[in-house]
C-alpha positions as CSV (number, residue, x, y, z in Angstrom):
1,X,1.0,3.2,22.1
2,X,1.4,7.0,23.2
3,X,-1.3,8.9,22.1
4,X,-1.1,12.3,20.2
5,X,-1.1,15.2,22.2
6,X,-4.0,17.4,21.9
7,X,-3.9,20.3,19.5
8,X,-3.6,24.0,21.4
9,X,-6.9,25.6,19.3
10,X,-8.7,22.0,20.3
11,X,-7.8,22.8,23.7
12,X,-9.4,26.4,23.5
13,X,-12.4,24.8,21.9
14,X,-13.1,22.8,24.8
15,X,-12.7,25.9,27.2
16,X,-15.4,27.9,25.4
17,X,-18.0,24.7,25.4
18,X,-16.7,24.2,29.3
19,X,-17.1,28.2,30.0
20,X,-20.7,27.8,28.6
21,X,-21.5,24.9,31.1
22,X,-20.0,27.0,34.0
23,X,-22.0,29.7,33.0
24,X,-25.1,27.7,33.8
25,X,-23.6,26.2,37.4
26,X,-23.1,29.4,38.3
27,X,-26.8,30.7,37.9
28,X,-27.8,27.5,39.8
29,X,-25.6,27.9,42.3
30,X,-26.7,31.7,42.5
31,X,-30.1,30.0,42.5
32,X,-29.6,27.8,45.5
33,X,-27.6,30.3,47.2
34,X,-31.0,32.8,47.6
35,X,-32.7,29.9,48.2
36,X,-30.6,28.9,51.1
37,X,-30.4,32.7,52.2
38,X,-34.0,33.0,52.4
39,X,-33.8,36.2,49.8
40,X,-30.7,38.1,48.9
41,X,-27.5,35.4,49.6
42,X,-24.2,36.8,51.2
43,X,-21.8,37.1,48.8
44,X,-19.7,34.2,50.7
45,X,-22.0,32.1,50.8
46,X,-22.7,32.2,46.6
47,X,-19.3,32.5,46.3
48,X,-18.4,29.4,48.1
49,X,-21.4,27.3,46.1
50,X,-19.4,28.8,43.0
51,X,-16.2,27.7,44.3
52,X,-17.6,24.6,45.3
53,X,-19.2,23.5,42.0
54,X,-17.5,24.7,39.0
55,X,-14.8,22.9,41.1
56,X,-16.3,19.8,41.4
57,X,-17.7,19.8,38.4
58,X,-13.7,19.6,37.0
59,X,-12.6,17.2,39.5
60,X,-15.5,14.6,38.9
61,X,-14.8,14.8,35.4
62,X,-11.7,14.5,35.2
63,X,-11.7,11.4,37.5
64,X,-15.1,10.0,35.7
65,X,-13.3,9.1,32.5
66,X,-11.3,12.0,32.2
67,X,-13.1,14.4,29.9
68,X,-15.5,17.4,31.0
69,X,-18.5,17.9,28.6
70,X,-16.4,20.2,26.2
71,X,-13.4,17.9,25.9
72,X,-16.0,15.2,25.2
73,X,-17.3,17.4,22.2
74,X,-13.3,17.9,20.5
75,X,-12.6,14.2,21.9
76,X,-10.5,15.2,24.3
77,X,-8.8,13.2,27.3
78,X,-7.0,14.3,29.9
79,X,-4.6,11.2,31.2
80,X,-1.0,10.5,33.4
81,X,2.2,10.6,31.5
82,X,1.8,6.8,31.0
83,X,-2.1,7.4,29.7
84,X,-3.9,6.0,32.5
85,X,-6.8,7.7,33.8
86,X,-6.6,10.3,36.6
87,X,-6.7,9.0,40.5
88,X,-8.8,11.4,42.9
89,X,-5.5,12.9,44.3
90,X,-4.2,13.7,41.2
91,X,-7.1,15.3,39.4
92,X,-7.2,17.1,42.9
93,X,-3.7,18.2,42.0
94,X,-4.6,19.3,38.4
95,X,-7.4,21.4,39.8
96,X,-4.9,23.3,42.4
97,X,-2.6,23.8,39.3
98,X,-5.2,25.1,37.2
99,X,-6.3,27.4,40.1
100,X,-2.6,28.3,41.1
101,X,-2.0,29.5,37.7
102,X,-4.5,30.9,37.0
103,X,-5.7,28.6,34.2
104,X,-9.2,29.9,33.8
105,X,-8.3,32.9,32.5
106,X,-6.8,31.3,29.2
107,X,-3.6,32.9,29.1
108,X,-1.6,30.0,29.9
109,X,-2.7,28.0,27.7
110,X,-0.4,29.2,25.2
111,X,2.4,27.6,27.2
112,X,1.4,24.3,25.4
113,X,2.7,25.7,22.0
114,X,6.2,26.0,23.6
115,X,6.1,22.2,24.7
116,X,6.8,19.5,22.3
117,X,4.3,17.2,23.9
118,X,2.1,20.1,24.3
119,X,2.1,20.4,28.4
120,X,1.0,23.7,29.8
121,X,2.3,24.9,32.8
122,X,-0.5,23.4,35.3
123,X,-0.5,19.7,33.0
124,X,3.1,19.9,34.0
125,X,2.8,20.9,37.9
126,X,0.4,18.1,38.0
127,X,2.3,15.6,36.0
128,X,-0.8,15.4,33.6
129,X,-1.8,15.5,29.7
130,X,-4.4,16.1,27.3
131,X,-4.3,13.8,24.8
132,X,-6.4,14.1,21.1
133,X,-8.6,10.5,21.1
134,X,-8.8,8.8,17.8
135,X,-11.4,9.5,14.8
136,X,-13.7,6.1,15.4
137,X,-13.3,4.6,12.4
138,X,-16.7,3.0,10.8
């Protein structure tokens, strides 16, 4: 059974719970940064624990049962054309697609309303989609 792809405004949901959540890494890495620095952090070095952590925070996601926090909340899953879970490598790739096209700033996430399955332009580089999860029925 193919599952349903995920609604565009679900999608955008999930970024704004996921933005929130970055928010916070990014203080802590700030945080840890200055601590590491002694005081005042170089910019590459908070930069880098920035980098470094909202990144991972993605990847590990995506690979640990294929939801971050906000796709959780919209029940969300991001899968392989076949609906299998994400490998490291490919998750990796999905990140460098995201990054390449600049997927945090939003704007591309309109591409999905121009794909019948509802593909933006990074789920396609990566041969990946988000998929809407079922209602659990009670």
């Amino acid at each position: 059974m193919i599952a349903t792809p995920a609604p565009v405004w679900k999608r955008a949901l999930a970024w704004v719970y996921d933005g929130l959540i970055i928010v916070a890494l990014v203080l802590v890495a700030g945080f840890v940064a200055s601590l590491l620095a002694g005081g005042v952090a170089p910019s590459w070095l908070t930069q880098g624990l920035v980098i470094a952590v909202a990144s991972g925070y993605f990847w590990l996601s995506w690979v640990k049962g294929g939801q971050t926090a906000g796709m959780r909340a919209w029940r969300l899953r991001v899968v392989t054309p076949d609906g299998k879970p994400l490998s490291p490598i490919v998750a990796l790739t999905r990140l460098l697609a995201c990054l390449g096209t600049l997927a945090p700033l939003g704007i591309l996430l309109a591409t999905a309303w121009f794909s019948p399955t509802r593909q933006t332009l990074y789920d396609r580089m990566s041969n990946t989609r988000v998929v809407a999860e079922p209602k659990i029925k009670r």
